[in-house]
C-alpha positions, 0 to 999 in steps of 0.5 A, spaced: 554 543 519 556 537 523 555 544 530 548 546 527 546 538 528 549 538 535 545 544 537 539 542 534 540 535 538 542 539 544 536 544 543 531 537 543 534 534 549 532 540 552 525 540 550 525 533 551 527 534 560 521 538 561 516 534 561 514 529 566 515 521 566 507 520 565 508 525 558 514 522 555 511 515 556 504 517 553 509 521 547 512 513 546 506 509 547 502 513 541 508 513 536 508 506 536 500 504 537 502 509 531 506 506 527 503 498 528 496 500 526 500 504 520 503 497 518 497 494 519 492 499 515 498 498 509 500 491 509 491 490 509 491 495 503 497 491 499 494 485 500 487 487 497 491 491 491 494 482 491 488 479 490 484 485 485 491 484 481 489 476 481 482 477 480 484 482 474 489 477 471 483 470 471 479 476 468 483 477 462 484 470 461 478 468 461 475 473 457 481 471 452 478 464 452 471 467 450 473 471 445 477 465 442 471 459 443 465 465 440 470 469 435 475 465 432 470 460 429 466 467 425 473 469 423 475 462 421 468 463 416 469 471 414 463 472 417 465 479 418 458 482 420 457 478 425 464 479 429 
């Protein structure tokens, strides 16, 4: 295994040394303006899906407590048809 590495690795060198400095420089330079921009798209999407699960989670109390202030009173009495 350890020999195929090494001739895979040789063979990418190889490829790698007949381009010019201009192309090896553009190659580099799009992998990391790549790279930064996939960071920020994925740190931008994390803190949407944050503040959506924060927004979910005040959602589910408050509805909670208007159930509470609106159902538990009809409950309390029996009044069924109402609820």
């Amino acid at each position: 295994m350890l020999p195929l590495l090494k001739k895979i690795g040789e063979i990418i060198a190889n490829w790698w040394s007949e381009f010019t400095l201009q192309t090896k420089l553009m190659a580099v330079i799009t992998l990391i303006v790549s790279l930064l921009m996939s960071s920020f798209s994925f740190w931008a999407v994390n803190a949407i899906q944050e503040d959506a699960r924060l927004n979910d989670t005040r959602y589910g109390r408050d509805l909670g407590l208007l159930l509470a202030a609106n159902v538990a009173p009809l409950v309390a009495e029996g009044d069924r048809n109402e609820v």
